[in-house]
N, C-alpha and C positions, 0 to 999 in steps of 0.2 A: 504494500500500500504506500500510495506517496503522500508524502508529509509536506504537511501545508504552510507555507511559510508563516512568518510574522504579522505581514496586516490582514491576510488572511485568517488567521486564526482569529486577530483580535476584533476585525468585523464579524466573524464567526458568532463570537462569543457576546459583543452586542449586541447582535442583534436578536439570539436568543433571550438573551436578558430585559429587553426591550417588549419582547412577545411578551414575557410573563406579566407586565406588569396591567395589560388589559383588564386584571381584576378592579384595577382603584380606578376608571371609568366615573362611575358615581362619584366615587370620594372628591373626585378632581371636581367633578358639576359643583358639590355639596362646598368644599373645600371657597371657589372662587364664587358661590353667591355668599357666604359667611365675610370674606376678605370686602367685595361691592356693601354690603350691608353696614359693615364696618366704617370703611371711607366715607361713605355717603353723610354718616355720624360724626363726622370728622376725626375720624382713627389714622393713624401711619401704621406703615408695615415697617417692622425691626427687624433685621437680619442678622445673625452670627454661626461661625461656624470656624475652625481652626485649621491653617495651612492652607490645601488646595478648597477646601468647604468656606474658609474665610475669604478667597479670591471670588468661589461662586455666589457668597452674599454680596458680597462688591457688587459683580457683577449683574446677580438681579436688581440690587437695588438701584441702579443706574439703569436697568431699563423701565424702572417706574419712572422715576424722575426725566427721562428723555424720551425715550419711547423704544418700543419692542420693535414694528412694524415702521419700516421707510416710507408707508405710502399713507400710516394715519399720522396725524398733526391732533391731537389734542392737546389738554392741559397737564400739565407733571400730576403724578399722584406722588401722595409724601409717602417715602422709604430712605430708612438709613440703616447703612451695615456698623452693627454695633464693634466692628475688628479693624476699622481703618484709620481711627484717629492711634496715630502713633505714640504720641507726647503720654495720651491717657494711659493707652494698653500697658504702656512700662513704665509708667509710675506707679499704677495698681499693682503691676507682677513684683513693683522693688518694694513699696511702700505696704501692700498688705500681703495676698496671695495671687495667683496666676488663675486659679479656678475664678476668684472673684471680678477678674474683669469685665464681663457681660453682666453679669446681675447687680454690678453696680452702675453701670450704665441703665441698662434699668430701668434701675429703682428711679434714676434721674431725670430718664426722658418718656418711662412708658405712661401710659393713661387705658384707664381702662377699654374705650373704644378702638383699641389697638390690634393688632395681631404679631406676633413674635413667631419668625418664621425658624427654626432650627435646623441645619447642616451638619450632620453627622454620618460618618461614614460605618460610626462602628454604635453609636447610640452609647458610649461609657465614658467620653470625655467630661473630665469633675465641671470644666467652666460652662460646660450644656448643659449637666444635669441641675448645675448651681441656678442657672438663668431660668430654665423652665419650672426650678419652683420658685422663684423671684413670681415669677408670671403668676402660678397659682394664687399665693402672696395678694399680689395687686389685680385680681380677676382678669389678667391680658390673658386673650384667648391663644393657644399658643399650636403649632404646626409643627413637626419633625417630620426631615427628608433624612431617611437613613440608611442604613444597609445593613448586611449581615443577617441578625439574629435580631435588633433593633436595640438593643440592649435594653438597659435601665431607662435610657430616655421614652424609649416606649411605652413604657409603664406610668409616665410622669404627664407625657405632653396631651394635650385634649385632641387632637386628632396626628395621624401620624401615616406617612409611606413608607416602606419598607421594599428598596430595593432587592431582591431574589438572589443576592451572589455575595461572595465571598472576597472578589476582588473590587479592591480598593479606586482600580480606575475604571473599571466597569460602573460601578456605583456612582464616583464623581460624575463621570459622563452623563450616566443615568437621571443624577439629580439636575444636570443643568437642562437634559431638556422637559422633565418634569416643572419647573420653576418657568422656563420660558410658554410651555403648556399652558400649566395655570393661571399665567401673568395675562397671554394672550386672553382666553376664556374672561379674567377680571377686565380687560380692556375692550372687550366687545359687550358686556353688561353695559360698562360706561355711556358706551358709543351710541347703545340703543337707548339709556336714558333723553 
């Protein structure tokens, strides 16, 4: 039998991982009129998540704030990734602990019409599971994109994904297009308001 190369395998293995997730269909409807519902009330979305999960909070929460789609033009919806202000993340990790830098962000900026989106790959990271009880805490409704097994975070956050796999960048990939998914779905709510 011939063995398949490298991107072969790993589109392979994507796109497997991508079939599975047909099950959260609903979840995603359920998931982005929760998020519309919220904005409408004047909620922001918070995002965090650590390493390649803190790039893909970045990253989504820039396509609230600019736009997902090149060819719609509306208004910003507020989202901030709680992982990019620098000065803060390391003064909290030198000043208190490294798990408390999302939950004290927070505690600072969330409000209960919010949504707290969480990025976790493996669902065990202390400054995830620290934020999403932060959330319980101040009733923000709170969201995990996870993977693996979902860890502990799954147990904690009020609705949750759970990517099918065990690999790490299968998962990240998995979650960015999950996150641009959902984002789309909230921005056409909007659009038919």
């Amino acid at each position: 039998m011939k063995k398949k190369n490298l991107l072969e395998h790993n589109v392979s293995t994507l796109i497997d991982t991508l079939m599975r997730l047909k099950i959260y269909k609903n979840t995603l409807d359920k998931l982005a009129l929760k998020i519309y519902k919220k904005i409408n009330k004047g909620g922001k979305i918070l995002l965090c998540g650590n390493g390649g999960s803190a790039a893909d909070a970045q990253h989504l929460a820039a396509e609230f704030l600019v736009r997902l789609r090149p060819h719609i033009n509306r208004k910003p919806i507020p989202a901030i990734s709680l992982a990019t202000d620098l000065s803060t993340v390391t003064a909290c990790g030198n000043d208190y602990k490294f798990e408390d830098i999302f939950a004290r962000n927070l505690e600072a900026l969330g409000n209960k019409n919010d949504i707290l989106i969480a990025i976790s790959t493996s669902g065990e990271s202390k400054n995830v599971i620290k934020v999403l009880k932060t959330s319980k805490k101040k009733k923000i409704y709170s969201i995990c994109f996870l993977g693996k097994s979902g860890g502990n975070a799954k147990k904690i956050c009020d609705d949750h994904i759970v990517v099918p796999s065990d690999n790490t960048a299968r998962i990240q990939e998995t979650h960015i297009l999950l996150g641009h998914t959902l984002f789309e779905q909230v921005e056409d709510l909007i659009l038919k308001k």
